[in-house]
PDB file with one MODEL, atoms N, CA, C and O in Angstrom:
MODEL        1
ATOM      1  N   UNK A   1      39.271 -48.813  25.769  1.00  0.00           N
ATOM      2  CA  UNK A   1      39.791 -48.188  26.964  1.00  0.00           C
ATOM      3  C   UNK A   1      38.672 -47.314  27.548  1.00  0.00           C
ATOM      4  O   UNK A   1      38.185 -46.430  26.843  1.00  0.00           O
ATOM      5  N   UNK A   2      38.170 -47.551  29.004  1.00  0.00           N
ATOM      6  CA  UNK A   2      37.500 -46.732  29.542  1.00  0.00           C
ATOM      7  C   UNK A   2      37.725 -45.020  29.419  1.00  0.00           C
ATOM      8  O   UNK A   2      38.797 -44.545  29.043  1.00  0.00           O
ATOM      9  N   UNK A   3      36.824 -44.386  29.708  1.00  0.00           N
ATOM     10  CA  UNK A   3      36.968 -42.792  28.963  1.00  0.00           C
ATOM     11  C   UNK A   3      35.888 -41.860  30.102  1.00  0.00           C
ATOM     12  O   UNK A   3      35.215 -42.461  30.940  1.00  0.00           O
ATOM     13  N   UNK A   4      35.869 -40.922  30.021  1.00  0.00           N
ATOM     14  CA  UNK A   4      35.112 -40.432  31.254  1.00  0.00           C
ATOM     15  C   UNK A   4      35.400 -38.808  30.924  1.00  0.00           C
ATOM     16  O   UNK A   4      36.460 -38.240  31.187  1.00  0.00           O
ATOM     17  N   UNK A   5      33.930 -38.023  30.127  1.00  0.00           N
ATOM     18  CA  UNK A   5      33.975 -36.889  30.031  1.00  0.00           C
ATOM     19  C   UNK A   5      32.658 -35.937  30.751  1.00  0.00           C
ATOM     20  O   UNK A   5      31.478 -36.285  30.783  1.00  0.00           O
ATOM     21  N   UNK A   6      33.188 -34.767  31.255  1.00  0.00           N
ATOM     22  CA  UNK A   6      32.605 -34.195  31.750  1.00  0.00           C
ATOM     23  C   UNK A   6      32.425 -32.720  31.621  1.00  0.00           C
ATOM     24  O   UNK A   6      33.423 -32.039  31.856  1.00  0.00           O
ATOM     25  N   UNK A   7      31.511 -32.216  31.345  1.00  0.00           N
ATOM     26  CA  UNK A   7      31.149 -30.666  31.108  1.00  0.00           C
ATOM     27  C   UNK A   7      30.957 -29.837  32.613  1.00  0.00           C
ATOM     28  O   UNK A   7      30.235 -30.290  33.501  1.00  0.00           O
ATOM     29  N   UNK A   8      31.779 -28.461  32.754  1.00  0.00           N
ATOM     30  CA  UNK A   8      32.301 -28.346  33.876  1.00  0.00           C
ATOM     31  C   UNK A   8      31.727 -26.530  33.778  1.00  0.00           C
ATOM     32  O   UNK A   8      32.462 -25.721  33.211  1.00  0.00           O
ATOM     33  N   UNK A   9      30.501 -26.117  34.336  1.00  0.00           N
ATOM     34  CA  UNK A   9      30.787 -24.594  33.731  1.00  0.00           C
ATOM     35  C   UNK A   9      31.385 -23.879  34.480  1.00  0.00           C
ATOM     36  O   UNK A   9      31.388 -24.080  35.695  1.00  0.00           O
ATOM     37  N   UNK A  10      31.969 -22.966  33.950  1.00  0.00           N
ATOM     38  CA  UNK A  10      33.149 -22.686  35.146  1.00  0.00           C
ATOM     39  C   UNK A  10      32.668 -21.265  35.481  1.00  0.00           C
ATOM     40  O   UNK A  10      31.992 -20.337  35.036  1.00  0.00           O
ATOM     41  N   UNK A  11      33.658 -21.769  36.868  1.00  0.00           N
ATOM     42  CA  UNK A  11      33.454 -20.572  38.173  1.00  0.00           C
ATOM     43  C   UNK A  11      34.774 -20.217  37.881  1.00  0.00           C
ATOM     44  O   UNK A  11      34.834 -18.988  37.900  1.00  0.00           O
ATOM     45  N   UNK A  12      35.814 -20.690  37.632  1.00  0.00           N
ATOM     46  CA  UNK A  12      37.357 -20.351  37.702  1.00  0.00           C
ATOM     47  C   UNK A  12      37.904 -20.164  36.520  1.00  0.00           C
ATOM     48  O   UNK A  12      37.252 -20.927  35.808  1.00  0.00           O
ATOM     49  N   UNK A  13      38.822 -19.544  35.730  1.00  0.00           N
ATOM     50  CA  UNK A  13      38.706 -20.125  34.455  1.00  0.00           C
ATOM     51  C   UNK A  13      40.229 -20.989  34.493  1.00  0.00           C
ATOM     52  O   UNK A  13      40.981 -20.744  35.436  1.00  0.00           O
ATOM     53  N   UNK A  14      40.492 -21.617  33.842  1.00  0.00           N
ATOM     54  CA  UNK A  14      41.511 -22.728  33.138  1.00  0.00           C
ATOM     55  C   UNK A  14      42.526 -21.791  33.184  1.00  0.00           C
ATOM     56  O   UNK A  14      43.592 -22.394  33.054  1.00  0.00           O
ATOM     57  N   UNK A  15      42.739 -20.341  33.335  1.00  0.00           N
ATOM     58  CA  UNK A  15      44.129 -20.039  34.107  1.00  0.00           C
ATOM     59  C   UNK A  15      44.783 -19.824  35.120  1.00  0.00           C
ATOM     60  O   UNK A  15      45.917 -19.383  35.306  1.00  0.00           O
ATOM     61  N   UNK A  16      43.460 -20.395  36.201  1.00  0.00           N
ATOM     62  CA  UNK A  16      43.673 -19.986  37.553  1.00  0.00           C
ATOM     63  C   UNK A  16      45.049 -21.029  38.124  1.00  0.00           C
ATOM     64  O   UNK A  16      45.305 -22.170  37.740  1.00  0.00           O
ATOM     65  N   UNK A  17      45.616 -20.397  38.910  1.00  0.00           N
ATOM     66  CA  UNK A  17      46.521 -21.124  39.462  1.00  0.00           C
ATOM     67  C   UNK A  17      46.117 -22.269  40.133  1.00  0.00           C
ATOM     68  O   UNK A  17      46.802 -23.289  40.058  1.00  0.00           O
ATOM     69  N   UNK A  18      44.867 -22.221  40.919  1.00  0.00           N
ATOM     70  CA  UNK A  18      44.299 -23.701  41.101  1.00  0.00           C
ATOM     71  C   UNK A  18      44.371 -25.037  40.530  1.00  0.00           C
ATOM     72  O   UNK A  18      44.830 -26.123  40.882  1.00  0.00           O
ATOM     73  N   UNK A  19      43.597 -24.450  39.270  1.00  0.00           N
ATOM     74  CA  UNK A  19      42.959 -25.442  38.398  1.00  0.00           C
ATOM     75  C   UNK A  19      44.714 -25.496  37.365  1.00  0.00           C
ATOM     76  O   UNK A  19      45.032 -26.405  36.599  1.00  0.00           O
ATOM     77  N   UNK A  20      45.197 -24.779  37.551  1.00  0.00           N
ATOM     78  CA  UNK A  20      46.587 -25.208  36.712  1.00  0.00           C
ATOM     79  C   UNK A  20      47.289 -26.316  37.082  1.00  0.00           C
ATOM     80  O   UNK A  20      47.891 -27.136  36.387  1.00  0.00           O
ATOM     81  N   UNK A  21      47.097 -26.219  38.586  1.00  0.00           N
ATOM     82  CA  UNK A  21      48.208 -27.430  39.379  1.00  0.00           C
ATOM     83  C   UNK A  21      46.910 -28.689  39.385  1.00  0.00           C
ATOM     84  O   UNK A  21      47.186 -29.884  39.493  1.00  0.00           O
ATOM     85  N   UNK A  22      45.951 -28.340  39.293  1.00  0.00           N
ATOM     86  CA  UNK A  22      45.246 -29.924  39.367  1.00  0.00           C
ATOM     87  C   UNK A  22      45.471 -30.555  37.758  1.00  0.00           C
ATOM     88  O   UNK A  22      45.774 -31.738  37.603  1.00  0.00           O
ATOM     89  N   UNK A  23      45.357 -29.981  37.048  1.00  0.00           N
ATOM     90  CA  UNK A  23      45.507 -30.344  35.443  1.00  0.00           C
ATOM     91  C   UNK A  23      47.139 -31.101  35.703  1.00  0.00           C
ATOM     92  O   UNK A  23      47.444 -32.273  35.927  1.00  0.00           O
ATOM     93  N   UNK A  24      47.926 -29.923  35.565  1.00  0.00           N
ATOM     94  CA  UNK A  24      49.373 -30.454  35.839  1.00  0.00           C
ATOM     95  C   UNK A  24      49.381 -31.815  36.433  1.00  0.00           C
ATOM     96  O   UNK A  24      49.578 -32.711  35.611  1.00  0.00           O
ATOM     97  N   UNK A  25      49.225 -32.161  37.592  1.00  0.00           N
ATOM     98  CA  UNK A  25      48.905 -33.285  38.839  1.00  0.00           C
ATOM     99  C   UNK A  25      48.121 -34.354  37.822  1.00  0.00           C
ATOM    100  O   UNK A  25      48.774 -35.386  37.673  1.00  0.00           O
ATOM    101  N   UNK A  26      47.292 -34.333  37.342  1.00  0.00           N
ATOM    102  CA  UNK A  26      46.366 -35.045  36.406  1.00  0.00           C
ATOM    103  C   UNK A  26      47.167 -35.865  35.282  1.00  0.00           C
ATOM    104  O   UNK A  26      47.041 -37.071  35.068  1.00  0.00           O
ATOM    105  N   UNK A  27      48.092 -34.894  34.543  1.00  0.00           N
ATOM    106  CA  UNK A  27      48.602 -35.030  33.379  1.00  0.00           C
ATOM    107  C   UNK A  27      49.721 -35.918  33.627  1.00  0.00           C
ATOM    108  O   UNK A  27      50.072 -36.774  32.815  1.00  0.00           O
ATOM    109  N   UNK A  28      50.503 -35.641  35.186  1.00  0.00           N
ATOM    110  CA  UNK A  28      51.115 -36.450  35.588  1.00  0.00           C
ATOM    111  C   UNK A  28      50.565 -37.923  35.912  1.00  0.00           C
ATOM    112  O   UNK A  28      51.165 -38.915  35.497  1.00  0.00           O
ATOM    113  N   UNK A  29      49.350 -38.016  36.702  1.00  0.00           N
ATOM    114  CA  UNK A  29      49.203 -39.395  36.982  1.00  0.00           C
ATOM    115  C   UNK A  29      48.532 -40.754  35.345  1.00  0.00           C
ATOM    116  O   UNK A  29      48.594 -41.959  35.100  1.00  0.00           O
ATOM    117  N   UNK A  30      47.746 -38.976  34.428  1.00  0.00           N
ATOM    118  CA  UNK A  30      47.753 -40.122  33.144  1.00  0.00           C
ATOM    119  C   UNK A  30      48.318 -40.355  32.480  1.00  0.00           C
ATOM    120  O   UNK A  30      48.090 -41.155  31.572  1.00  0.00           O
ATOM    121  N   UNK A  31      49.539 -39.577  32.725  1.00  0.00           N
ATOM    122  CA  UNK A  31      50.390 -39.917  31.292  1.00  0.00           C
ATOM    123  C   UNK A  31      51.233 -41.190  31.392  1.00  0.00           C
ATOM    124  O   UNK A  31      52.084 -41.533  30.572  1.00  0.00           O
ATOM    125  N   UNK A  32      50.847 -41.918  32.627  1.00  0.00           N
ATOM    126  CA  UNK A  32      51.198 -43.380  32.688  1.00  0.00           C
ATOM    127  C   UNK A  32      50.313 -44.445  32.175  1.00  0.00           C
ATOM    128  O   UNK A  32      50.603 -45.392  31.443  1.00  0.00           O
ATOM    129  N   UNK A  33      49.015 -44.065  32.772  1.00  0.00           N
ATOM    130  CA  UNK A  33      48.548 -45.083  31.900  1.00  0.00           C
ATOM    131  C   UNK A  33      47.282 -44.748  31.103  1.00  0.00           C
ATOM    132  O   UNK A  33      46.391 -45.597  31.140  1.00  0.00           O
ATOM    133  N   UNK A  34      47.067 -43.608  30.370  1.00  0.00           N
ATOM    134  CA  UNK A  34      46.238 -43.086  29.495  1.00  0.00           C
ATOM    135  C   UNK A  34      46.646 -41.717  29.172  1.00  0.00           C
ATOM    136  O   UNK A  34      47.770 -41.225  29.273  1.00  0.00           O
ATOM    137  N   UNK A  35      45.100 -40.952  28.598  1.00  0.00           N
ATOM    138  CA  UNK A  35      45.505 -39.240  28.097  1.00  0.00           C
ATOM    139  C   UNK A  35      44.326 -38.325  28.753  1.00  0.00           C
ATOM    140  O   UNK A  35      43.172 -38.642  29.042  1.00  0.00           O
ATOM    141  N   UNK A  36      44.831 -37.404  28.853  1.00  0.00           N
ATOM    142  CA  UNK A  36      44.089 -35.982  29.414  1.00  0.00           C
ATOM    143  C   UNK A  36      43.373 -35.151  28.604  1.00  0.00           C
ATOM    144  O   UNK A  36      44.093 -35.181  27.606  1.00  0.00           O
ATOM    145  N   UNK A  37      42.668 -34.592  28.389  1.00  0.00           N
ATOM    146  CA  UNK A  37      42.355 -33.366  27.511  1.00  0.00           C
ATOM    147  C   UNK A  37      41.408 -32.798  28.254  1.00  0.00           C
ATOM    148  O   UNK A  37      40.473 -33.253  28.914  1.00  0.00           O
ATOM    149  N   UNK A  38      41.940 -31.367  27.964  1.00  0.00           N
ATOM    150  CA  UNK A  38      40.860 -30.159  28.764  1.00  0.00           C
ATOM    151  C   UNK A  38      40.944 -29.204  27.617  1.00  0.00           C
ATOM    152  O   UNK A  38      41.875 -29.108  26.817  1.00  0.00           O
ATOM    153  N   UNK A  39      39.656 -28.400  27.660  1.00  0.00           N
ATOM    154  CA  UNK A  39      39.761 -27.418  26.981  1.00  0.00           C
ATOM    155  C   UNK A  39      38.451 -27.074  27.042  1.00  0.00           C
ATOM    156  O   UNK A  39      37.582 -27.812  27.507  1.00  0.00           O
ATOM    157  N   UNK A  40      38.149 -25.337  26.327  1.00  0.00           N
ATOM    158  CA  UNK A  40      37.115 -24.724  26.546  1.00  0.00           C
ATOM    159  C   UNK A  40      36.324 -24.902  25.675  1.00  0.00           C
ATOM    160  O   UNK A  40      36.740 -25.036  24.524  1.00  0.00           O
ATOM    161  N   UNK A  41      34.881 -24.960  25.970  1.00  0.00           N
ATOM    162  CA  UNK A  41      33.943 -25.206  24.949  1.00  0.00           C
ATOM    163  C   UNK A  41      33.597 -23.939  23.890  1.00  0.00           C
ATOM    164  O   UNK A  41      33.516 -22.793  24.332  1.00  0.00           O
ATOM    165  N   UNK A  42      33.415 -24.209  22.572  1.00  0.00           N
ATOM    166  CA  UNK A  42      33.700 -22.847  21.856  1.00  0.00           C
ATOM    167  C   UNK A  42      32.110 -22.424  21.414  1.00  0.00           C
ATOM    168  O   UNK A  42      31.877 -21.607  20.522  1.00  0.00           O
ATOM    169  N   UNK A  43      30.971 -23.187  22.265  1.00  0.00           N
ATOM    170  CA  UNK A  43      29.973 -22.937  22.305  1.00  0.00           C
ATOM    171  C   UNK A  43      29.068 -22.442  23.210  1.00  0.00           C
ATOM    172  O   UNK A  43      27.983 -21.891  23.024  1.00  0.00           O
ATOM    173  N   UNK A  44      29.971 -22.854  24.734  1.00  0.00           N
ATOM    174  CA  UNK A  44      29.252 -22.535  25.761  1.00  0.00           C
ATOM    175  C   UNK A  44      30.105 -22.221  27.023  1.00  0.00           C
ATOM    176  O   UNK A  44      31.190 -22.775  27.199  1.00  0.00           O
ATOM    177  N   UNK A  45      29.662 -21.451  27.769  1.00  0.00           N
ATOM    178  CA  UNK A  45      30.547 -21.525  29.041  1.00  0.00           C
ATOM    179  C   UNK A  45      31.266 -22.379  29.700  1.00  0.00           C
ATOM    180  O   UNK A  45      31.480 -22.223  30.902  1.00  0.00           O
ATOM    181  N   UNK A  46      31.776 -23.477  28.960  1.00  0.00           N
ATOM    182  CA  UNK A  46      31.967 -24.589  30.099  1.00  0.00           C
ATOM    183  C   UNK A  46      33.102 -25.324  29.714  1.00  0.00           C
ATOM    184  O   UNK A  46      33.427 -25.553  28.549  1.00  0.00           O
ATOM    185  N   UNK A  47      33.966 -25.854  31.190  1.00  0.00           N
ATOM    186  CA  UNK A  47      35.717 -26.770  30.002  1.00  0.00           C
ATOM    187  C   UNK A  47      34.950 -28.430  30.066  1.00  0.00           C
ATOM    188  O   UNK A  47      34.051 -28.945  30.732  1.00  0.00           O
ATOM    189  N   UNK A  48      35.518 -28.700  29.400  1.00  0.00           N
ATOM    190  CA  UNK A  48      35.533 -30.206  28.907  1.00  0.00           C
ATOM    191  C   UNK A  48      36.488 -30.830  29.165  1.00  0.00           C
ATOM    192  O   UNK A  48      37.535 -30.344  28.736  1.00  0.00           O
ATOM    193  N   UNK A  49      36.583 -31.945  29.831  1.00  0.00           N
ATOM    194  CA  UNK A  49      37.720 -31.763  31.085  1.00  0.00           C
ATOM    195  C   UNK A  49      37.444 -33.885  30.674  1.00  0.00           C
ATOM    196  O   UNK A  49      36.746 -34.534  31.453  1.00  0.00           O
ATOM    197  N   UNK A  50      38.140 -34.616  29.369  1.00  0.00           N
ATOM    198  CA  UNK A  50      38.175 -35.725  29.083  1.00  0.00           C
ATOM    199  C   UNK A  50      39.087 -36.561  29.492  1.00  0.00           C
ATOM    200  O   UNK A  50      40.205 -36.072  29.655  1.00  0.00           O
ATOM    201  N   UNK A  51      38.941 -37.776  29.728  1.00  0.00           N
ATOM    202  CA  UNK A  51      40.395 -38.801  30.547  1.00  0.00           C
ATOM    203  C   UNK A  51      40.030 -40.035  29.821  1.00  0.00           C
ATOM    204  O   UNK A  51      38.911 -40.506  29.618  1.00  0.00           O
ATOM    205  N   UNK A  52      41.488 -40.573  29.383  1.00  0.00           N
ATOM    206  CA  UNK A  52      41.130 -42.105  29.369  1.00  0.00           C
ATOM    207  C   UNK A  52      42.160 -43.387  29.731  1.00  0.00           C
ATOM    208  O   UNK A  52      43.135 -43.713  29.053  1.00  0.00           O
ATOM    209  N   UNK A  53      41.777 -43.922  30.763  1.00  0.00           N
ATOM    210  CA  UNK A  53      42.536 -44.973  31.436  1.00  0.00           C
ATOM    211  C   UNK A  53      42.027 -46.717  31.271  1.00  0.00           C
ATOM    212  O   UNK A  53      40.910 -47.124  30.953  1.00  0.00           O
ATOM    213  N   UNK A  54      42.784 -47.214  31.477  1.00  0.00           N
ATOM    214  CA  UNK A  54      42.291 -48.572  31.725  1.00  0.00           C
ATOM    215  C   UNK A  54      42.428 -48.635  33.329  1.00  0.00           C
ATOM    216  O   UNK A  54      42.274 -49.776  33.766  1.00  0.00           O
ATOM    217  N   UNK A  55      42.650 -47.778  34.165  1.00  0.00           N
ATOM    218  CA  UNK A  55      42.653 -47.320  35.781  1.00  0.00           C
ATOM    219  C   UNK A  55      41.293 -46.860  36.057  1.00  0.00           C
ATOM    220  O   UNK A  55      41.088 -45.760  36.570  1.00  0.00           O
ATOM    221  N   UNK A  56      40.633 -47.430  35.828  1.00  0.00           N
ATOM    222  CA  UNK A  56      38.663 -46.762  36.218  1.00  0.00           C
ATOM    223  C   UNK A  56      38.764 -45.916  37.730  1.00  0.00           C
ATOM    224  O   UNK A  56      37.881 -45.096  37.981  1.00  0.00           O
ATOM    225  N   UNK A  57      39.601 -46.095  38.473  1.00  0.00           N
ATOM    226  CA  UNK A  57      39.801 -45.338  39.619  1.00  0.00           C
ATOM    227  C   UNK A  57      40.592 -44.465  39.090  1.00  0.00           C
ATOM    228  O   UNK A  57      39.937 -43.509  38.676  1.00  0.00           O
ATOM    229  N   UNK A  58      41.891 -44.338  38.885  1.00  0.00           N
ATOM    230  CA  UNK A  58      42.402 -43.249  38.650  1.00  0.00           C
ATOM    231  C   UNK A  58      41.965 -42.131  37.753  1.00  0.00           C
ATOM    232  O   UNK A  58      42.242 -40.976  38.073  1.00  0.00           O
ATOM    233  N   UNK A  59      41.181 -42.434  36.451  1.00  0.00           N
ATOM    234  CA  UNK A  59      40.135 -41.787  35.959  1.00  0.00           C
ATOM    235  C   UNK A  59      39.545 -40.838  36.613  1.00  0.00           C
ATOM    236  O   UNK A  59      39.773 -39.631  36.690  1.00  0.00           O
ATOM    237  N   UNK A  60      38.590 -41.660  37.179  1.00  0.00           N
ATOM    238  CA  UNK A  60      37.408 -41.195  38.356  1.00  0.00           C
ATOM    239  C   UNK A  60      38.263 -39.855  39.012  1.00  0.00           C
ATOM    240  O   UNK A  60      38.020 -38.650  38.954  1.00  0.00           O
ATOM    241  N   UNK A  61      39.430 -40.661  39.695  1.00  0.00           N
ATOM    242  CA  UNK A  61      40.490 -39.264  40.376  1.00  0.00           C
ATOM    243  C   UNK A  61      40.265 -38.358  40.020  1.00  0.00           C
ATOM    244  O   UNK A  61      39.580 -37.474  40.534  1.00  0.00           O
ATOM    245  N   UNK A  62      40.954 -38.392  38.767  1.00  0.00           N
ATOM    246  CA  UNK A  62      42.509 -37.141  38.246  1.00  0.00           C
ATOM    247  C   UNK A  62      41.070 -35.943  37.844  1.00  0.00           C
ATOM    248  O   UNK A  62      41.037 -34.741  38.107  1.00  0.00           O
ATOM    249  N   UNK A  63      39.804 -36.931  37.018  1.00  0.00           N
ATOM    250  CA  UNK A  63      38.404 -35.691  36.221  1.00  0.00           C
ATOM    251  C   UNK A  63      37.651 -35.432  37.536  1.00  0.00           C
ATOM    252  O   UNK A  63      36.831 -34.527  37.381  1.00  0.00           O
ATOM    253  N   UNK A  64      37.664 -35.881  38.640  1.00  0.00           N
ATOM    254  CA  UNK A  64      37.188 -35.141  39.850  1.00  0.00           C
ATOM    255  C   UNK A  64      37.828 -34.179  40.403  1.00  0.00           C
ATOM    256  O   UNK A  64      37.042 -33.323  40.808  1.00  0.00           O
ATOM    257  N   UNK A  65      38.908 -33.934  40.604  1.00  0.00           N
ATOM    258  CA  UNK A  65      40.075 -33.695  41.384  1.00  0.00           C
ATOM    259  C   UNK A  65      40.434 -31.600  40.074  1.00  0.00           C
ATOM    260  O   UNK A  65      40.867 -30.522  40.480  1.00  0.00           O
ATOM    261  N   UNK A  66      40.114 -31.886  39.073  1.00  0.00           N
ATOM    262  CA  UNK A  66      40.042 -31.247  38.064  1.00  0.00           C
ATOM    263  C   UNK A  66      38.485 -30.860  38.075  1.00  0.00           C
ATOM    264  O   UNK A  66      38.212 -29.738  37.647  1.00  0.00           O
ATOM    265  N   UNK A  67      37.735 -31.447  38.395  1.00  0.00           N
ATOM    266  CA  UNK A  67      36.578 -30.353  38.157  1.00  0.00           C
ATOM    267  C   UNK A  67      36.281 -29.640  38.962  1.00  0.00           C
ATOM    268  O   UNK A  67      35.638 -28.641  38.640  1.00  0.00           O
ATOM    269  N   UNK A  68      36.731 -29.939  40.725  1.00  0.00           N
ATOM    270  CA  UNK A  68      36.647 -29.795  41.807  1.00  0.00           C
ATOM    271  C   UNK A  68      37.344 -28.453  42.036  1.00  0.00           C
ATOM    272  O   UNK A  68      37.048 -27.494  42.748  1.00  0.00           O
ATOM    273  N   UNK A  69      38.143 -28.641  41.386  1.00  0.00           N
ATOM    274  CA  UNK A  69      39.480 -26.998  41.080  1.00  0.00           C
ATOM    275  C   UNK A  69      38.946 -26.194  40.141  1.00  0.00           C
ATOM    276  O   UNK A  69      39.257 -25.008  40.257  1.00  0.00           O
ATOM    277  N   UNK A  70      38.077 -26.544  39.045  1.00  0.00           N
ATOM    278  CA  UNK A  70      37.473 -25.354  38.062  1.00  0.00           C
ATOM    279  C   UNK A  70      36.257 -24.647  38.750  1.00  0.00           C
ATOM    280  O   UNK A  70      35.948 -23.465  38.598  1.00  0.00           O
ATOM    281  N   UNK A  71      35.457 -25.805  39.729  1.00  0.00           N
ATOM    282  CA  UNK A  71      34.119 -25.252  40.201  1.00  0.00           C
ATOM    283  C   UNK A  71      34.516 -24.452  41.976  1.00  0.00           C
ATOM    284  O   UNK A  71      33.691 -23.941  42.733  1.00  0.00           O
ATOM    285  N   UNK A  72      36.222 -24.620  42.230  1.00  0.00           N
ATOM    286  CA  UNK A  72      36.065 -24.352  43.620  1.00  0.00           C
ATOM    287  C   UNK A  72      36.372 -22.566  43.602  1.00  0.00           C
ATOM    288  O   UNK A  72      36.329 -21.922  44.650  1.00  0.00           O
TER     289      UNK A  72
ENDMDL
END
């Protein structure tokens, strides 16, 4: 299954109300046809923001759409 991870250093952190509803929104569109995982790196400033679909577009989406909200 295609997979698509990305290191994100953040401007926002992972409780902003932003980045809450894009995760949320995310979790919704993979939990049809793959899995989500975000979380903070316990080494460095930055979330780790992983997807995996057999949807190579929706992928692409949901970890753009999510990094776009941690860095905005």
């Amino acid at each position: 299954m295609p997979q698509l991870l990305r290191n994100v250093r953040f401007v926002r952190p992972m409780e902003a109300r932003r980045v809450k509803q894009a995760i949320t929104a995310g979790e919704g569109a993979a939990r049809v046809a793959g899995r989500l995982v975000i979380r903070n790196s316990g080494t460095e400033p930055v979330i780790r923001v992983m997807a995996q679909s057999e949807d190579e577009a929706l992928l692409a989406s949901v970890v753009d759409d999510i990094c776009e909200a941690i860095l905005a």
